[in-house]
C-alpha positions, 0 to 999 in steps of 0.5 A: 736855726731860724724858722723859715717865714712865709707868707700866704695868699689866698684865704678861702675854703682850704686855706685854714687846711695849710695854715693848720698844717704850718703849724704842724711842719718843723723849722717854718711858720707863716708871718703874713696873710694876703687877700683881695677880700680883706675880711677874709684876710683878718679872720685867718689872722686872727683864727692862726696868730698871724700878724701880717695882714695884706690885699696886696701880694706885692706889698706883702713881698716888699716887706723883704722879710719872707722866704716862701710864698704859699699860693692857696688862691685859684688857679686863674690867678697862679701865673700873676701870682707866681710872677710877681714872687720871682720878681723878689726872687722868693720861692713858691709852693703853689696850690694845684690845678697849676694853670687853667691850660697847659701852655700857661702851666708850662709858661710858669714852670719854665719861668721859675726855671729862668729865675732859678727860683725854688718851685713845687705844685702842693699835689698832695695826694702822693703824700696821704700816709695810706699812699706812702705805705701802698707805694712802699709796699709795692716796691716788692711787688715786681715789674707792676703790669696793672693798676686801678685808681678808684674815687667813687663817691656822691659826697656833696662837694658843691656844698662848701664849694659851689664853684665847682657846679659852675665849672665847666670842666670839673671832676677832671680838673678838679679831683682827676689831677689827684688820681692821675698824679698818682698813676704815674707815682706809683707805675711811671710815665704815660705813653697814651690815654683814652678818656670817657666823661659823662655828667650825671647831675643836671644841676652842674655845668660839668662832668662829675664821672670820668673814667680814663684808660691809661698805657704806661711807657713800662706797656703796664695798663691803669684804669683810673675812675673818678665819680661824685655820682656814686650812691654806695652803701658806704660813703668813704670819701674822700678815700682812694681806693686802689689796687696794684699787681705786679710780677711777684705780687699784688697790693691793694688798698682798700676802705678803711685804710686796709692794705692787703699785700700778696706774695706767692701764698703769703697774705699780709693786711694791716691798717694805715691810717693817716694820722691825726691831729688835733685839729683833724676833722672827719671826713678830711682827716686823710687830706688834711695829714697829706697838707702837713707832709707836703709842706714838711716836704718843701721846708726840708728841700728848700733848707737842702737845696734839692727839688721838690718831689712835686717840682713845676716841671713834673706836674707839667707832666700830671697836667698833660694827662689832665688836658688830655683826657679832656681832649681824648673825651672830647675826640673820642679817639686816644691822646698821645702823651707829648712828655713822652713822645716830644711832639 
């Protein structure tokens, strides 16, 4: 069976995670390379084997010769970008945030559904090793009624990034997207949130700590924390720690990647890093592992035809709790979750 053959757009700071990570994935490859700055474009082609070299997405799309598109540029861009691949009817994984706003994010799920195109949000998180094991775990932990999410940290994300100290709204967008995806991956849907965000650092234009309070549609409660202003003992990011009881149990991940998991007086811990690759590097490994199940995860749905895991239309769904607690934050009062309450 043929590789499947892609193409990818956008070759700024993270796109060397994917294009490592194509390397990794069975049955696909990337063919071409496309970028406005067209240095960038040459030197990711150069640095991965890639032929193809492009400015132009719909030039590259032309060629007839892809079967995905893989969109690593920022978000602002996605709802062109989107578009112009469901012209040529070629499928799209799409870096995340989604969309800037909500209707835009749903604007482009619903036109993906229109075209009958494949389409998945590349919301990686769910996909580290330590969150698959976790949420294995947890599976025999009973109706959940508890959970805390926790990303604490003072790592000098604006470094490789310095966008992100322009945002206006960033932890939230930028890294909130994560933890709350992973709410709703491990307990289920969200009925209603109340959000707190605060701006430590005054040399960026956006909150870098959020804190948001979460009523699940089970009547479980979650609290999930997000901080790039916590100086701790131990600097673990970008580790997510989280704990989780249920009925019959509880299971927490801890730093180092310790799962412990109690059942009745039964206490099991064991380790479960991510795994590493050759060209894994500290202190991302754990991101740059989840890159490669992802995309492994998407060749594997479009050869068998099935939805992603990740699919436009339950991202829109993380979105909402995204926008959300902004619009809690900024009212001071709970938002109530429209995918739930179809308002």
């Amino acid at each position: 069976m043929a590789d499947l053959c892609g193409g990818l757009v956008g070759c700024g700071f993270f796109a060397p995670n994917h294009l490592h990570a194509w390397r990794e994935v069975e049955d696909a490859k990337i063919v071409a390379v496309c970028d406005l700055d067209k240095a960038k474009a040459q030197a990711c082609a150069r640095q991965f084997g890639v032929e193809g070299v492009y400015t132009d997405v719909e030039e590259m799309l032309n060629t007839g010769s892809l079967d995905f598109v893989d969109i690593v540029a920022g978000p602002a861009a996605h709802r062109t970008l989107v578009q112009i691949a469901l012209r040529q009817e070629v499928p799209v994984i799409c870096q995340k945030p989604l969309a800037p706003s909500l209707p835009e994010a749903r604007a482009i799920v619903d036109a993906c559904r229109d075209a009958e195109v494949p389409f998945m949000v590349h919301e990686n998180f769910r996909w580290q090793t330590p969150m698959r094991a976790l949420k294995e775990a947890a599976e025999d932990l009973g109706t959940l009624f508890f959970g805390r999410i926790s990303f604490r940290s003072a790592y000098d994300v604006y470094a490789d990034q310095p966008y992100l100290a322009e945002d206006r709204r960033f932890i939230l967008y930028d890294l909130g997207v994560h933890l709350l995806d992973l709410a709703r991956f491990f307990m289920g849907e969200v009925e209603q949130l109340s959000c707190k965000t605060q701006r430590i650092n005054p040399n960026i234009n956006g909150e870098d700590v959020a804190t948001v309070l979460l009523k699940m549609e089970s009547d479980a409660t979650c609290v999930v924390e997000a901080s790039y202003a916590s100086k701790l003992e131990h600097e673990l990011f970008p580790q997510t720690l989280v704990h989780l009881e249920g009925a019959e149990g509880s299971a927490t991940l801890g730093s180092g990647y310790g799962l412990t998991v109690v059942q009745g007086s039964r206490v099991d811990h064991r380790v479960v890093a991510p795994r590493a690759f050759s060209w894994s590097s500290s202190p991302i490994g754990v991101i740059q592992d989840s890159v490669v199940a992802i995309q492994q995860h998407w060749v594997e749905c479009l050869r068998e035809g099935r939805e992603p895991e990740t699919s436009g239309p339950d991202n829109v769904k993380t979105l909402e709790l995204v926008f959300g607690s902004y619009a809690s934050a900024e009212t001071g009062t709970p938002y109530e979750v429209e995918e739930v309450h179809g308002s």
